[in-house]
SEVEXTOR-61736 format. One record per residue (C-alpha): residue number from 1; x negated, y negated, z; residue in one letter. Coordinates in Angstrom, 2 decimals, m for minus. Layout:
NUM|X|Y|Z|A $
...
END
This chain:
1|m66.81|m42.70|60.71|X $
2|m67.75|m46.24|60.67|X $
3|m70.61|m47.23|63.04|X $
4|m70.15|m49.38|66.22|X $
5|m69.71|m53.16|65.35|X $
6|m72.49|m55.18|66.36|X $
7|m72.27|m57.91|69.22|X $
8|m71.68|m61.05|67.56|X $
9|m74.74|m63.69|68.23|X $
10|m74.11|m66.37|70.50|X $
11|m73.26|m69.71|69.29|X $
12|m75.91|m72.66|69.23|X $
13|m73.10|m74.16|71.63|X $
14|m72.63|m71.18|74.34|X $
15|m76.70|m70.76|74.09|X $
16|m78.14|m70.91|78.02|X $
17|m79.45|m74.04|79.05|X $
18|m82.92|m75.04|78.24|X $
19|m85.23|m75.53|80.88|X $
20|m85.26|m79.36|79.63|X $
21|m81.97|m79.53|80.59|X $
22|m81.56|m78.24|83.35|X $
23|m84.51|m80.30|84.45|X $
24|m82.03|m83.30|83.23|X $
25|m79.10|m82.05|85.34|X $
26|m81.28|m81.20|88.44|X $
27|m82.44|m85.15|88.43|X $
28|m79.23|m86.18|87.65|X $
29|m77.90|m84.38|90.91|X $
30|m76.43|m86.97|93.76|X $
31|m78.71|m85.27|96.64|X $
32|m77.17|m83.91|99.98|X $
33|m77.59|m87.25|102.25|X $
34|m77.17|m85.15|105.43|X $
35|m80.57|m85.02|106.20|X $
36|m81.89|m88.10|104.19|X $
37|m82.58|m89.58|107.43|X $
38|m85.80|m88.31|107.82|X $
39|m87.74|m89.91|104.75|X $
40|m86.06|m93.43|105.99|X $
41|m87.74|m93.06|109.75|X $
42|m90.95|m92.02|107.73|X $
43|m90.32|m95.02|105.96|X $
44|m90.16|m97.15|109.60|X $
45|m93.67|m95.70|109.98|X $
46|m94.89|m97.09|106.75|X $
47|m93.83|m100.10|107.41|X $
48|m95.32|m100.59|110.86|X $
49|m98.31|m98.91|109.21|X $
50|m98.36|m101.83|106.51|X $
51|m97.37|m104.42|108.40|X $
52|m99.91|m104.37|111.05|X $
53|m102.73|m104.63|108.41|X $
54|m101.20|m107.08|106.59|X $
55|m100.49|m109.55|109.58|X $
56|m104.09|m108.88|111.21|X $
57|m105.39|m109.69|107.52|X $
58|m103.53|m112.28|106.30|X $
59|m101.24|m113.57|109.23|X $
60|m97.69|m112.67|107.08|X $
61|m95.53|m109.58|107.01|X $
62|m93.94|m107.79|104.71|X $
63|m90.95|m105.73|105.81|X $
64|m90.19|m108.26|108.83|X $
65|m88.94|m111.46|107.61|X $
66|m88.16|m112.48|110.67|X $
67|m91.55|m113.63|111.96|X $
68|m91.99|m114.88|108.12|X $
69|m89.15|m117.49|108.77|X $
70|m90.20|m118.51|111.90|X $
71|m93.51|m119.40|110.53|X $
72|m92.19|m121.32|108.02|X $
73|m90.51|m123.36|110.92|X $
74|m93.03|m123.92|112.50|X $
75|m95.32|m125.21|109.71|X $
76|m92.97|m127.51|109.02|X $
77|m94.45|m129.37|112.12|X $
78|m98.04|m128.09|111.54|X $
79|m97.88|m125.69|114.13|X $
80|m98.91|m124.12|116.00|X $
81|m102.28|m126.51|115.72|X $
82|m105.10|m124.17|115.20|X $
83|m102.61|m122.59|112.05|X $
84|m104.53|m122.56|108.37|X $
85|m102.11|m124.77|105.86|X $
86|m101.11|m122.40|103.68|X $
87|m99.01|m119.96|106.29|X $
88|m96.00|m121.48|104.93|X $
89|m96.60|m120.45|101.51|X $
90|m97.61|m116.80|102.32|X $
91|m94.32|m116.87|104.88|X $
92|m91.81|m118.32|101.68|X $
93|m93.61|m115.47|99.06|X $
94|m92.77|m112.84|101.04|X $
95|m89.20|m113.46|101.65|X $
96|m88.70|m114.65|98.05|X $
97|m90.30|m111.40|96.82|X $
98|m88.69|m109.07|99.19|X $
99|m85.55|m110.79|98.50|X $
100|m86.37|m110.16|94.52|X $
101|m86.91|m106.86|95.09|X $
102|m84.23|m106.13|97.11|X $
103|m81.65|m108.01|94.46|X $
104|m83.45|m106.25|91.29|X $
105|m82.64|m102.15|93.44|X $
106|m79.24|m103.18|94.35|X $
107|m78.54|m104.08|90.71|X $
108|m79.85|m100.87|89.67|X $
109|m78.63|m98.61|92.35|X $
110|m75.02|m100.33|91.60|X $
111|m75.70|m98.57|88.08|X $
112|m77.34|m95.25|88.23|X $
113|m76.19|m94.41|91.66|X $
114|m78.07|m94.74|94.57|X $
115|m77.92|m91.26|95.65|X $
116|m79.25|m89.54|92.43|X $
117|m82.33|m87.55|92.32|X $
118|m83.66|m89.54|89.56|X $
119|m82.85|m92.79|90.94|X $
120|m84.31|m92.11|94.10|X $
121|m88.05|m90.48|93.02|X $
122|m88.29|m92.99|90.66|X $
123|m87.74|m96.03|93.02|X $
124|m90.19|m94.25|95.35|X $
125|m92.81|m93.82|92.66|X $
126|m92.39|m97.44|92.08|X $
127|m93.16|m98.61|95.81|X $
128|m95.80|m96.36|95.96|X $
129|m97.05|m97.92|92.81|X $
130|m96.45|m101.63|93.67|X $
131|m98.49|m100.70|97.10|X $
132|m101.39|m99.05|95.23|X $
133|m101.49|m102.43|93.40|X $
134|m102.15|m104.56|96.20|X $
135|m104.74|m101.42|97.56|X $
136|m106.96|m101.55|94.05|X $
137|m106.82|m105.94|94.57|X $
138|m107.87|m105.90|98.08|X $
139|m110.40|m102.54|97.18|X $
140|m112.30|m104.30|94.18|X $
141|m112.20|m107.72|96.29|X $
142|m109.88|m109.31|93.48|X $
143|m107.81|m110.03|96.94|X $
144|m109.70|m110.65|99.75|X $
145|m108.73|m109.11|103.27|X $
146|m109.91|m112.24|104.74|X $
147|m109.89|m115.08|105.39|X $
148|m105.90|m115.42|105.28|X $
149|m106.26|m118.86|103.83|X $
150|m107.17|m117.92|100.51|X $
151|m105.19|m118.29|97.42|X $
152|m105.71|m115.09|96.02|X $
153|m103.48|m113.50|98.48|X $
154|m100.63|m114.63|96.64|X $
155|m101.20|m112.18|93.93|X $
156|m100.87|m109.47|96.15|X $
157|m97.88|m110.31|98.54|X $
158|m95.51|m110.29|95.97|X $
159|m96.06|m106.01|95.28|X $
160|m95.96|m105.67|98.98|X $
161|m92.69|m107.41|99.96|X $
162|m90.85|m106.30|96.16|X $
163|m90.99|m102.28|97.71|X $
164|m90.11|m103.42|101.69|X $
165|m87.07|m104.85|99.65|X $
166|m86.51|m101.77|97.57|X $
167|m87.11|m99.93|100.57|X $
168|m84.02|m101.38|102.54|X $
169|m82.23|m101.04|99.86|X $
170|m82.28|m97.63|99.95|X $
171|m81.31|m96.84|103.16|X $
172|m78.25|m98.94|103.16|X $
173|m77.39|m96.72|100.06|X $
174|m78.11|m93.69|101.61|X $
175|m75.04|m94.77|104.37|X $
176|m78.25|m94.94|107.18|X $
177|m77.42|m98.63|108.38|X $
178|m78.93|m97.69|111.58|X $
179|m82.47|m97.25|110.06|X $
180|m82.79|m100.19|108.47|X $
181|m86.86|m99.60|108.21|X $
182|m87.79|m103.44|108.62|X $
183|m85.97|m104.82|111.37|X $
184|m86.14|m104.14|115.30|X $
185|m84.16|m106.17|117.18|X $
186|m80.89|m104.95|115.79|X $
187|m82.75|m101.47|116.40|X $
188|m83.44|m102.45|120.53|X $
189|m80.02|m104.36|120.21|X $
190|m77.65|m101.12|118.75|X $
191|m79.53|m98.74|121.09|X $
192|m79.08|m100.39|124.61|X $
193|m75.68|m101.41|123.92|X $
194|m74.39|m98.45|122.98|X $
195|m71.80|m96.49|125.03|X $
196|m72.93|m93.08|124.57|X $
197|m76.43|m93.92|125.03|X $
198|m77.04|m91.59|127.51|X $
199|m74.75|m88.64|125.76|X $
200|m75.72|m85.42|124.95|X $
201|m74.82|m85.63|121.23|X $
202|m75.50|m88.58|119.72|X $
203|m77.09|m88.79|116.08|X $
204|m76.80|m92.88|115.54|X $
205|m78.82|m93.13|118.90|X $
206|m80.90|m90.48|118.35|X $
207|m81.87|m91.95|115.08|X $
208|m81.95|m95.38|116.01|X $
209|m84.76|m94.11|119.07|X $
210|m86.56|m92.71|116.06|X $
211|m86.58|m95.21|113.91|X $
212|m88.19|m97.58|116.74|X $
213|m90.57|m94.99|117.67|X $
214|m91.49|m94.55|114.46|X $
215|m92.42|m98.23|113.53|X $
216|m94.14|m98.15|116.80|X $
217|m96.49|m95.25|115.94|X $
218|m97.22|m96.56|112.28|X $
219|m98.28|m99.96|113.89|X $
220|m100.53|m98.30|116.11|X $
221|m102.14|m96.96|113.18|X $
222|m102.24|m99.90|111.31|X $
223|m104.27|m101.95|113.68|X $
224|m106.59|m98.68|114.64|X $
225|m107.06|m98.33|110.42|X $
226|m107.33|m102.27|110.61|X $
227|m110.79|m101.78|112.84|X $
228|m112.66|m100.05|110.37|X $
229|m114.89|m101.88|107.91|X $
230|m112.40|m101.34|104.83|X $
231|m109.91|m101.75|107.21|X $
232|m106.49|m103.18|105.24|X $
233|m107.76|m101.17|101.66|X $
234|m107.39|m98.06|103.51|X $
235|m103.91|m98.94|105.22|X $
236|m102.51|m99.78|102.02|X $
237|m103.78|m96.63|100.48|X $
238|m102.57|m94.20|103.07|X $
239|m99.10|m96.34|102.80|X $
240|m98.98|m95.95|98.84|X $
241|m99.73|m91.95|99.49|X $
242|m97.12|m91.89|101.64|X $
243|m94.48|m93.21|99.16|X $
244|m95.47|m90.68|96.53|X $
245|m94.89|m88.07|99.35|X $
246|m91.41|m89.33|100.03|X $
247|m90.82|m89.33|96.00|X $
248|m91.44|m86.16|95.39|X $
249|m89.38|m84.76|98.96|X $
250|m86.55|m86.31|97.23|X $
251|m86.65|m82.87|94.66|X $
252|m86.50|m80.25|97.44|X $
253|m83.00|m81.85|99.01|X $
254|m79.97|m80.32|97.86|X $
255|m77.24|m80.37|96.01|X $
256|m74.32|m82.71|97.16|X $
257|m71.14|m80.12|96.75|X $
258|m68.94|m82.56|98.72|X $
END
């Protein structure tokens, strides 16, 4: 009697996925954007956060371009009087460079998709990198934290205002226009004019509140940080730290199944 034929072995083709592979897939995942809100109003806070040291240090921002552009106005009259002469140049990099950064992530988000897990830790994982560059500059005194008149700062405002760039562009992606993570009057604007400001249920208000909360709270803590003796080293540390903690978030959201 002839003996039971033995299971055929799989083919290389129907063999289980190796873990490297499903490591690819899992990063190649669009995430669940549901919930995405919550790194971008942790991104407010880091902005706040680096802003405040920034402007207390060197007298420019780097996420608000408003103020930047306003001081560029101004200097074109040498004001206000008591101003150092190079305001106008610090104002100009940092909207050039956020601008830059902002054009280089749209390109790329237009490509890989701005919703993929890759894309998004690794655009993280670059802000948090371009930050930690300014930190080690202004740490090692390559940059000095003051006074704001100094040259050197140029080398460092560039990193800084590249990721608030990258930064924006990623919530727009995301579909979170109303956490813009740089800008507040459109924030104090949206919220009082809304006509379910006072309803029960209300997401876009609730996380428009946040968002200005938010950039509130990391301000605070930028100019507390700000009073210590390595003052601006330390805020741009903690902000770097921060990014790499929003990177790596990005792997525990889910699955988009939409």
């Amino acid at each position: 009697m002839d003996s039971p034929a033995t299971p055929a072995t799989p083919l290389l083709g129907t063999k289980p996925w190796s873990r490297g592979h499903e490591a690819r897939r899992f990063l190649m995942e669009e995430v669940n954007v549901k919930n995405a809100y919550v790194p971008l109003l942790v991104c407010c806070f880091t902005t706040g956060l680096i802003d405040a040291g920034c402007y207390n240090a060197w007298s420019v921002f780097m996420g608000m371009q408003t103020g930047n552009t306003i001081f560029l106005a101004l200097s074109t009259a040498n004001l206000p009087a008591d101003t150092d002469h190079l305001k106008w140049a610090r104002s100009g990099i940092s909207i050039l460079t956020l601008m830059a950064g902002s054009f280089i992530t749209g390109r790329i988000y237009a490509v890989t998709g701005g919703t993929r897990r890759q894309t998004l830790l690794i655009s993280f994982i670059v802000q948090a990198l371009c930050i930690a560059v300014a930190a080690v500059l202004v740490q090692f005194e390559i940059v000095p934290s003051s006074p704001p008149s100094s040259k050197l700062i140029f080398i460092a405002i560039p990193f800084l205002a590249a990721q608030s760039g990258a930064q924006i562009v990623t919530a727009k992606s995301l579909g979170f226009g109303e956490i813009p993570t740089t800008v507040l009057t459109s924030g104090y604007n949206d919220l009082a004019s809304d006509t379910k400001l006072l309803a029960w249920n209300n997401p876009k208000r609730d996380r428009r509140f946040g968002s200005l909360v938010m950039m509130l709270l990391g301000g605070i803590a930028g100019a507390w940080i700000s009073r210590s003796e390595s003052g601006l080293a330390v805020v741009l540390w903690v902000g770097a730290g921060i990014k790499v903690l929003l990177a790596l978030a990005w792997l525990g959201f889910s699955r988009n199944t939409g």
